[in-house]
Phi, psi and omega in degrees: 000119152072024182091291179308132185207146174239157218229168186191113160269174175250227195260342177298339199254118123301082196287163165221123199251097159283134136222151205079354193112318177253158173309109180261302171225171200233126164156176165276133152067043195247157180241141198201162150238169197218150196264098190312324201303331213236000203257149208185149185207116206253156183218070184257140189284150184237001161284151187313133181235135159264120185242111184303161129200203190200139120231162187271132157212182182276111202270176210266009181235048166045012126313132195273142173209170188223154203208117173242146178195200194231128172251118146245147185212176178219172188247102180283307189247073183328302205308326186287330183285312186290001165242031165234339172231175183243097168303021190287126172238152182280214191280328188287353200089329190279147208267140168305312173210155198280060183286346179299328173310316180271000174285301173326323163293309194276001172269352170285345205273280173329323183301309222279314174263021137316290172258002159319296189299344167261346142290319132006302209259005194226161177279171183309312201284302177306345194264270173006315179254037205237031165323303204239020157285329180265342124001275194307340173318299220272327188293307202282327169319292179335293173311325181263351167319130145287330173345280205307306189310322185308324183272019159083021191235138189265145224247130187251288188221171179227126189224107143325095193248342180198134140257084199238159194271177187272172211261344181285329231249322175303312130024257199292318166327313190277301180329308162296325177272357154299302184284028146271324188289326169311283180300329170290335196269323157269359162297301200291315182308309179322284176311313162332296234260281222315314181264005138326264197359294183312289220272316146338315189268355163282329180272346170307306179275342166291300180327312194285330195281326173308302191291303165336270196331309180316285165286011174266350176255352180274308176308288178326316190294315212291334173271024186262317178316310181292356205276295204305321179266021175238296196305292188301328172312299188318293145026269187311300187301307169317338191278291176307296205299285175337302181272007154291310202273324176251010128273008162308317171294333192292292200294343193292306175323294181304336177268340118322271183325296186295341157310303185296323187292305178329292214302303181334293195274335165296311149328310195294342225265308180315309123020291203271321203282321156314324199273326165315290184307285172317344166289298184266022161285348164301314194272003199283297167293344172276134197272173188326298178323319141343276171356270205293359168270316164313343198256331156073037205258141184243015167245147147359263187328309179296296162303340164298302194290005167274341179294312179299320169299328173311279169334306199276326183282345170240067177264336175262008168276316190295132174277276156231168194210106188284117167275117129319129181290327180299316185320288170315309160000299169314285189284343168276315194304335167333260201289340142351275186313308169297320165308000000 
């Protein structure tokens, strides 16, 4: 009526009540009424916006990918964004023209050349896994704009949601990584094997090192046996040698001995043949005959056999020589009687 209307925000919104041209009210969340002929009203929102986008670019092996993702961001300073873009609304609230359309672009635009140069520089397969290298691309590209700071808006996160290749070049991507998955899926059969293999000829060679170690523990006993049986030989020859050597002492000692026991009785016999000589060297010159009268035997029988030995020694002075049978008679039955 008569011009006049009241407006209402909600707490999300920064109003700007111009009228005449200048700043009337200001604020979050305001309700007012306003005179329209002369009057403008700026709405700019200050919640947090998710801004999707996509673009295509080029890898340094001349492939095309497209890389979608997501910007959120908010408006730290209404006032500078309204006097660079036009936040105007009617009496309804609805914004007169779509500059939020041109803050979108142009934060996809900064975005996108944030990581142009750096896709630039990578091949198609590094670009594809390079999420969250271009995530940080795109964050610190933000930060650093004048663009952006000029227009008054804070950059919150930046999310990489896709990297994707053209639909042939995927194609052919999984075909290669399907024959990789392959070589690799026989590679592994391969290595399977291969360390079987290893691991038999390891037990193999533990086995042969075993049988090695055995008969290197069979060869030990048996020379510690032969060592043990040249030692009791030796033994036995030392033993024997001993007991060589000493009857050898034994015999020297006997033969000592019977030397001396000779040398003793060959003294004694010497002795006695001496103590003999001297004895009988009186009678040595003297004749038998002597002797034997000196000697004075008082049997018969004895003086008989000297007369017959007198007789046998002048057997050629005798003419004849008459024997009495008694006589002889005498003297055998003598020694008869003594048998």
């Amino acid at each position: 009526m008569f011009g006049i209307s009241y407006i209402k925000f909600d707490s999300m919104t920064y109003v700007i009540h111009f009228k005449n041209g200048r700043v009337k009210n200001e604020g979050r969340g305001l309700s007012f009424f306003y005179y329209a002929p002369n009057s403008s009203i700026a709405a700019i929102p200050l919640g947090s916006n998710d801004l999707p986008f996509i673009f295509n670019e080029t890898t340094t092996d001349y492939q095309s990918i497209s890389i979608q993702g997501q910007v959120t961001y908010k408006i730290g300073n209404p006032k500078q964004l309204a006097e660079l873009l036009d936040f105007t609304v009617d009496s309804k609230g609805i914004y007169k023209k779509n500059d939020a359309e041109k803050l979108n672009q142009r934060i996809i635009n900064e975005a996108q050349t944030a990581t142009s140069s750096y896709i630039h520089s990578l091949g198609l397969k590094e670009s594809i896994r390079s999420a969250k290298t271009i995530e940080t691309k795109i964050t610190e590209g933000l930060h650093a704009s004048q663009a952006i700071s000029s227009l008054g808006i804070e950059i919150l996160t930046v999310n990489i949601l896709a990297i994707k290749a053209t639909p042939e070049m995927e194609r052919a991507l999984e075909t290669e990584t399907r024959e990789k998955l392959s070589q690799e899926a026989d590679l592994a059969v391969y290595e399977r094997r291969n360390f079987a293999v290893e691991q038999e000829r390891k037990i193999k060679e533990t086995e042969l090192n075993t049988e090695i170690a055995v008969e290197e523990k069979k060869k030990q006993i048996n020379e510690k046996k032969m060592e043990a049986e040249i030692q009791i030989a030796e033994n036995d020859r030392k033993l024997r040698e001993m007991k060589v050597q000493a009857d050898i002492a034994v015999e020297n000692q006997r033969k000592l001995l019977i030397e001396q026991k000779t040398a003793n009785e060959r003294n004694e016999a010497d002795t006695q043949g001496y103590v003999v000589e001297t004895t009988l060297k009186p009678y040595k010159e003297m004749d038998w005959k002597i002797i034997t009268a000196l000697n004075n035997n008082p049997d018969p029988k004895f003086n008989i056999a000297l007369a017959f030995r007198e007789l046998a020694e002048n057997a050629n002075k005798i003419g004849n020589l008459n024997i009495s049978p008694e006589l002889l008679e005498s003297v055998l039955k003598d020694k008869t009687d003594k048998r």
